[in-house]
C-alpha positions, 0 to 999 in steps of 0.5 A: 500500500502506498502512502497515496492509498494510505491518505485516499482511505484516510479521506474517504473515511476520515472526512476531517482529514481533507479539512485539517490539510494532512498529508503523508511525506512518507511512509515505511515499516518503521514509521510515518512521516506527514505534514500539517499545515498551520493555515486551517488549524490556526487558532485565536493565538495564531498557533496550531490548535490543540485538537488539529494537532491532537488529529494531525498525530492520531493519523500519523499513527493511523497511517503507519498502523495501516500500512503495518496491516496491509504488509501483514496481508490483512484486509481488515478495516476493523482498525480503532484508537483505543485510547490515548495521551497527549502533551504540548510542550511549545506552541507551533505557529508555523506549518508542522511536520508530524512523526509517527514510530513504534513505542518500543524497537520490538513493537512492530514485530510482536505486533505481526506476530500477533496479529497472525496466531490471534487475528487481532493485536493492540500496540502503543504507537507514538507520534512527535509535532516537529518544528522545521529543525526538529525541535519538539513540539507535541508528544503524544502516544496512542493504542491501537487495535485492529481485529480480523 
């Protein structure tokens, strides 16, 4: 699946993904790389708002969850945000960049490995907002589950 496919899925079932301006730089098995844009997240500060980011980080995660998926050979669209955290360090009154990985350096491979005895798996993913030098702006962790 490329990250073409992952953003058009995302479009389709996620409406407010058009509307916050998210995209998809790039995407692998390790991780997600997406932009988003401050022009239609902009609040009465003038920086990203807080919820724009709080979506712009749960796709990122998304993204990269769905494309892990597809590699699996998995069809399934049974995918879900069980719960999550976030914290917001520096406002970003600029465009951002949002990078999405797995919590822990095994997290990728225990994930497919369960997903393939069990037909359904849960992994904590996480997602940085970074400004244009890669200074952190927004730390935020998600679980997500998919079931077959």
């Amino acid at each position: 699946m490329s990250p073409h496919e992952v953003l058009s899925q995302l479009q389709r079932e996620i409406p407010i993904t058009k509307v916050l301006g998210f995209s998809i730089q790039s995407l692998s098995e390790e991780s997600a790389i997406c932009s988003l844009p401050l022009n239609p997240n902009i609040n009465h500060k003038g920086t990203l708002f807080g919820g724009s980011q709080y979506s712009g980080c749960a796709l990122a995660c998304y993204s990269l969850f769905l494309f892990n998926v597809r590699q699996a050979s998995s069809p399934t669209n049974n995918i879900v945000v069980a719960g999550a955290n976030i914290k917001y360090l520096k406002p970003a009154p600029f465009d951002v960049r949002v990078k999405a990985f797995w919590k822990e350096s095994d997290g990728r491979s225990r994930f497919l490995e369960h997903l393939e005895r069990k037909g359904k798996a849960r992994v904590s993913l996480l997602a940085h907002v970074l400004d244009g030098a890669d200074l952190l702006l927004t730390e935020f962790q998600g679980d997500f589950v998919v079931f077959q």
